[in-house]
Structures are given as C-alpha cells and as structure tokens.
C-alpha positions as CSV (number, residue, x, y, z in Angstrom):
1,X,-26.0,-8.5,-28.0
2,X,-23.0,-5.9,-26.9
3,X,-19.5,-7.4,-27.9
4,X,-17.5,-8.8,-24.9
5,X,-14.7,-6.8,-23.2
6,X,-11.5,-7.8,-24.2
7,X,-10.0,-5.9,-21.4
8,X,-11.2,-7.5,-18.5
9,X,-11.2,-5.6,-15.1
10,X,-8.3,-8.1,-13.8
11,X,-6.4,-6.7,-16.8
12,X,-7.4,-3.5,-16.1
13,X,-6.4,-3.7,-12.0
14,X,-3.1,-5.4,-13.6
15,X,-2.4,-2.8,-15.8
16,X,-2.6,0.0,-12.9
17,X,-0.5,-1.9,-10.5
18,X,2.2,-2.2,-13.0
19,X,1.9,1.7,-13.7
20,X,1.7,2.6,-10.1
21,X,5.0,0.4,-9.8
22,X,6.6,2.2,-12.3
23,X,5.8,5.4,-12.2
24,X,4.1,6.1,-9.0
25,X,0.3,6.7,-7.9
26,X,0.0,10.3,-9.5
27,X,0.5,8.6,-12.8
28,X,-2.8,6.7,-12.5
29,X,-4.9,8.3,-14.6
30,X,-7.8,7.0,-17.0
31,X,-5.6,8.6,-19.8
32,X,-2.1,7.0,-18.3
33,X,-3.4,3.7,-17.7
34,X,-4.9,3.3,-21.5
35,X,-1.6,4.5,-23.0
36,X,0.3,2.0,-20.6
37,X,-2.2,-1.1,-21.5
38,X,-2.7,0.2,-25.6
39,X,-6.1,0.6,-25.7
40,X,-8.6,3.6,-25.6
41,X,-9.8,5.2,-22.4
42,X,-13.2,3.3,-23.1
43,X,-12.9,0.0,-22.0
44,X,-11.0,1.4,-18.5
45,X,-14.1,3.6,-18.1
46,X,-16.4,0.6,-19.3
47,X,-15.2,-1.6,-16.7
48,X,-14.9,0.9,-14.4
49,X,-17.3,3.9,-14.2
50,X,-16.0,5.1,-10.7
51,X,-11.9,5.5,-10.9
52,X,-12.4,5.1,-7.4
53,X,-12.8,1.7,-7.0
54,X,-10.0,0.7,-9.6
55,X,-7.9,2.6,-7.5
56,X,-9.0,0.6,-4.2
57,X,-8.9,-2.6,-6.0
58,X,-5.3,-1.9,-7.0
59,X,-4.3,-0.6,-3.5
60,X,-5.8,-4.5,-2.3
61,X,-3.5,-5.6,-5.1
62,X,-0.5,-4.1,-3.8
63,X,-0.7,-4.8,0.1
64,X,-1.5,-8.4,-0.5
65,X,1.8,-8.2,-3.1
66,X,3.4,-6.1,0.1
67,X,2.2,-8.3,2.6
68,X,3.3,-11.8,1.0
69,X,6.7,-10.3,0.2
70,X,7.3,-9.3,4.1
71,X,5.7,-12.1,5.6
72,X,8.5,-14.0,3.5
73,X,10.9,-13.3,6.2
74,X,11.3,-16.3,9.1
75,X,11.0,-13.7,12.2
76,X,9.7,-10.7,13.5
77,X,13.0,-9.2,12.8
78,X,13.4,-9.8,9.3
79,X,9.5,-9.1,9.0
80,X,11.2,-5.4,9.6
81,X,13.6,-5.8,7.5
82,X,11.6,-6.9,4.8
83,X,9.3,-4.0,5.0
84,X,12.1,-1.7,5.3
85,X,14.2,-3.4,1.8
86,X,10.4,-3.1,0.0
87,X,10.4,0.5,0.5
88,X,14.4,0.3,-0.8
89,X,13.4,-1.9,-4.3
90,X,9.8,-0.6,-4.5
91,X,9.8,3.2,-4.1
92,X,6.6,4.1,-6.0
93,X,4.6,1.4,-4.7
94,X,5.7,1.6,-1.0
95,X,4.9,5.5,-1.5
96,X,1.3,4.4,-3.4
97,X,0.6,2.2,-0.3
98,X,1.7,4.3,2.7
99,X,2.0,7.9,1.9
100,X,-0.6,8.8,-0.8
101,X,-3.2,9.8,1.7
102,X,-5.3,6.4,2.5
103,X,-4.6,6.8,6.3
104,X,-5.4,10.1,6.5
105,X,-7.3,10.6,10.1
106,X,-5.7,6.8,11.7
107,X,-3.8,6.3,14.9
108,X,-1.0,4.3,14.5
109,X,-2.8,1.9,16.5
110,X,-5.9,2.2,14.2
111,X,-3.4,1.1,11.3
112,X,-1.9,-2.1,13.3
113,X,-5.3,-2.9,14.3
114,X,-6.6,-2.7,10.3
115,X,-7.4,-6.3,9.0
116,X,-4.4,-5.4,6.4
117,X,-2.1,-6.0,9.3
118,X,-4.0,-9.1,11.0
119,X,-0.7,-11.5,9.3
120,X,1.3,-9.7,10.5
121,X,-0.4,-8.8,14.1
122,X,-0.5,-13.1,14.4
123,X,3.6,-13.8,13.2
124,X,4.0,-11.4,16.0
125,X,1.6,-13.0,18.6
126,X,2.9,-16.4,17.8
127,X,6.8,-15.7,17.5
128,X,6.7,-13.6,21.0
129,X,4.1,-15.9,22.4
130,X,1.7,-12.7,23.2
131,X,-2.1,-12.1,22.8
132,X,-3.0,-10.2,20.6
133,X,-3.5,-7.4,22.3
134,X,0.1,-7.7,24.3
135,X,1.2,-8.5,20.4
136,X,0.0,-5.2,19.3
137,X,1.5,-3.3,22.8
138,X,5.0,-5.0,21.8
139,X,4.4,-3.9,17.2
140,X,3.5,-0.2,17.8
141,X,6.4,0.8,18.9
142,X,8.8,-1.1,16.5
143,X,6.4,-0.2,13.6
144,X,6.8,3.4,14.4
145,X,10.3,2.8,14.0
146,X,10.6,0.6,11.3
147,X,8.3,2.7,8.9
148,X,10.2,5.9,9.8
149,X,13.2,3.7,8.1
150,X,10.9,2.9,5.4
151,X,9.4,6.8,4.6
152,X,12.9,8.3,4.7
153,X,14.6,5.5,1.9
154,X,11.5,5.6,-0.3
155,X,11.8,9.0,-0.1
156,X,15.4,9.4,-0.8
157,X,16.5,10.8,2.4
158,X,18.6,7.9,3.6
159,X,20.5,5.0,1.9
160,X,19.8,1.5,2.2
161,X,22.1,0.3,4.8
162,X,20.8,-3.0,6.4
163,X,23.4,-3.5,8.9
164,X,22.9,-0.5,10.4
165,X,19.2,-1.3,10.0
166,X,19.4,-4.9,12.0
167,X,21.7,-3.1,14.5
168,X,18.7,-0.5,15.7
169,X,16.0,-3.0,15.1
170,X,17.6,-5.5,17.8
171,X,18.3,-2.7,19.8
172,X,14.8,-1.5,20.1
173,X,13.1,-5.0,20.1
174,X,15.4,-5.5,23.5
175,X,14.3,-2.1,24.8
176,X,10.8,-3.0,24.5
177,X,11.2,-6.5,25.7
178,X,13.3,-4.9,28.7
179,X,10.7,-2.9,29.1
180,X,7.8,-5.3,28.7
181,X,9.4,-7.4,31.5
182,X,9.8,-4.9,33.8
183,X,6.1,-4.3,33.6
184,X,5.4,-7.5,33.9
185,X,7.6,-7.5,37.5
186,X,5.5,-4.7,38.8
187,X,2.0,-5.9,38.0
188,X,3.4,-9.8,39.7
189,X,4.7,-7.5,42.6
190,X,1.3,-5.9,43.5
C-alpha cells in the first residue's frame, strides 16, 4: 500500500497562493513552490501531474479571496474602491489575476458577463435597481474605468490617492446615470 501524501493538494494550492502573493505569478514554478512549502518537487508533481490545473485552482483561490474582499464594501461605489485599494495592498496578486494573460481574446463585456463577475453583476442590479442586462450597460463603462485605476497603481504608474479616486468615480457614475436617463426620455418619447 503507497504511503499517504502529507502534502495534500489544498496545501499545495495554499502554498502557491501565498507565493503568487508574494512574489508574483512568474514565481510559480514546480521548483519555487517546493522551496516555498520545504518539501521536494515530488509530492507538487504527485498531486499535480499537469501544472496547469494548480495554476487554475490557485487563480479560483484568488478571485474568490478578490471577490469577498470587494464585495466587502456597502455600495457600488466602494465596490470600486475596493477593487481599486486591492490592486494598491495586493500588487502581485491583482497582476496574477488581471494581467498575466487569462483574458487573452475577451471583450470587456465577455469579462462582466464571466460567472467570476455574477456577485458583483447582482450588488449592481440590486443597488441601481436594473436587470441584469441594464446592470451590465450601467458596470462596463465604470469597470473600464475603475480597472484602468487599478493596472496603472499595481503597476507603479500612479499613487494611491483615494480622494481623488472617489472624486472621478462619482463623477462618472453621474455621467452614466445622466446618460442612462436621458435614454430612457427618448425611448418614453417615441
């Protein structure tokens, strides 16, 4: 009878998402991550034969850690904020979950339409009173914004300022409202 792992995959997907936080996504290696736990590269490769699917099983790891830390906020505007302060306090994981290549090909609609946005898709619905579809109309264009915020301070090419942050987010939310109900007075009016 083979001996029973003692590092267990959940270990193994916990050991990866600490690396990833610490040192990025092009640190996870088979190599990396058994110097990081202090084992050999055996029981990694044991438990996982394809690298492929400990890296997707971390990804899942790190949007639902991504999504229950935005979804903390109490409205759609500090929903933005939040997502905009993760990419401020978690640099390498923000960059692991947006910008190392998994949405390679995806509208921006595609991405607000995945089931990794669905939470936040129905806090919008809800708090603006929208379908989901309206829901999604009114997100796009605020997500667009609100992840450009994100890329450039995970990426070092703007500081953290959430004043100035909350400013242009209630800005652009009233823009789009503005705009929203102006469609809304044309389409009554035909």
């Amino acid at each position: 009878m083979p001996k029973k792992p003692t590092t267990t995959k959940e270990a193994i997907i916990d050991g990866a998402f600490r690396l990833i936080r610490e040192q990025g996504h092009e640190a996870l290696t088979v190599r990396n991550l058994a110097s990081f736990l202090g084992c050999s590269t055996q029981p990694i490769m044991y438990q996982f034969p394809d690298t492929d699917v400990l890296k997707d099983l971390t990804y899942r790891k790190a949007d639902a850690f991504h999504s229950r830390y935005i979804l903390e906020a109490g409205d759609l505007l500090e929903i933005g904020i939040r997502y905009i302060r993760f990419a401020e306090e978690e640099q390498p994981l923000f960059r692991f979950l947006f910008q190392s290549g998994r949405f390679s090909g995806l509208s921006l609609e595609d991405l607000i339409r995945a089931p990794e946005a669905a939470d936040v898709l129905a806090a919008v619905s809800t708090e603006e009173e929208l379908s989901m579809d309206d829901a999604a109309a009114f997100f796009e264009p605020l997500m667009a914004v609100v992840h450009g915020y994100a890329s450039l301070i995970a990426n070092n090419g703007m500081k953290y300022d959430p004043d100035a942050i909350r400013k242009a987010l209630l800005m652009i939310a009233e823009g789009i409202e503005k705009g929203r109900n102006q469609n809304d007075e044309t389409v009554s009016e035909e």
